[in-house]
N, C-alpha and C positions, 0 to 999 in steps of 0.2 A: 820086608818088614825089618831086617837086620839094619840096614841102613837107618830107617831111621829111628831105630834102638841107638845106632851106635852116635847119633847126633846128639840124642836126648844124653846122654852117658859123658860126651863131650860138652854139657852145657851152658859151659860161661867161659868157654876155648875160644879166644881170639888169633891165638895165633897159628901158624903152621898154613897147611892148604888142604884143599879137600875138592877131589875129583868132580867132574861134572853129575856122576853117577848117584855120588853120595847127594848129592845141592838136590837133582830132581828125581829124586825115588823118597826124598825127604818132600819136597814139597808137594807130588804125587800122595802121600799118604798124610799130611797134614792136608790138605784141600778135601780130598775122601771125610777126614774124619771129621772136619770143619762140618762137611757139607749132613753128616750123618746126626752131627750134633744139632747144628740149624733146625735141619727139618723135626727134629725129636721137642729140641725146644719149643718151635714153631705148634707142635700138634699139643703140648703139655705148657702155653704160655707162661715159661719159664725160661725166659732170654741167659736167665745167670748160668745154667750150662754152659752154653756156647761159648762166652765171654769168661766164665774161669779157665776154661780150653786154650783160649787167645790168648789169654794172659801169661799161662801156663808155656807154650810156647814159642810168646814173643821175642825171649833174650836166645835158646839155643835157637832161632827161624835168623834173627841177625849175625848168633855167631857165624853158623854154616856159609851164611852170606859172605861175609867177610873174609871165611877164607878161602870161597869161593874164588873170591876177586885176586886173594894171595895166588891161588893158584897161577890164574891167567898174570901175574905182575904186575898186578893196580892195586893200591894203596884200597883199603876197605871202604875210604870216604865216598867211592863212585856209589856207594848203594841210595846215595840221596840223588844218584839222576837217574830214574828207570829205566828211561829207554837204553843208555847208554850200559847199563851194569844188566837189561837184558841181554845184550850185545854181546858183552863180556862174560856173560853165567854160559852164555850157547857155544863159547870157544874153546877148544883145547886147551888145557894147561900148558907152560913153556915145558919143553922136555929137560929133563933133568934137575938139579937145584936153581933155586933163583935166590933173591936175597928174604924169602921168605921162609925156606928151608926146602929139604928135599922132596922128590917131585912121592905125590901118595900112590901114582902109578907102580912105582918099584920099589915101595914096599909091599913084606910077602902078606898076604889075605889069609885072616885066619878063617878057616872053616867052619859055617856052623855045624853046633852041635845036635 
């Protein structure tokens, strides 16, 4: 859940990079709660739930995206080809700095509290 605390917290960050870990443990718990909302909307035919949710997380779901792609050294524009920016969210980041900045691997991890 921290992860994707700390994306929500990062939420109109385009730039820098961000781990494979951070992209899907975020996307992991936005699909869950997508999926939690649906169904709740679905049983109380109230769609505006769901859809304030999406809305709510649509600019930090592209930030992380974007510097997802930072990570791996693609320009953030690949998120408009899926298949291809799938490709690229499943890779390792470059090790060490790229021209996006340095790698989020070797910075230190703050503890939760």
């Amino acid at each position: 859940m921290n992860w994707y605390l700390e994306v929500l917290k990062k939420y109109a960050v385009f730039q820098g990079r961000a781990r494979r870990k951070e992209y899907w443990m975020f996307f992991l718990f936005n699909f869950i709660i997508g999926f939690v909302l649906g169904f709740i909307s679905g049983m109380l035919r109230a769609p505006f739930l769901y859809y304030l949710y999406a809305l709510a997380v649509l600019i930090p779901g592209i930030a992380v995206g974007v510097r997802r792609m930072h990570d791996t050294d693609h320009s953030g524009w690949w998120l408009l080809f899926p298949f291809v920016n799938l490709v690229f969210a499943c890779m390792d980041g470059t090790p060490g700095p790229n021209r996006f900045g340095p790698s989020p691997k070797l910075e230190p991890v703050v503890a939760p509290a």
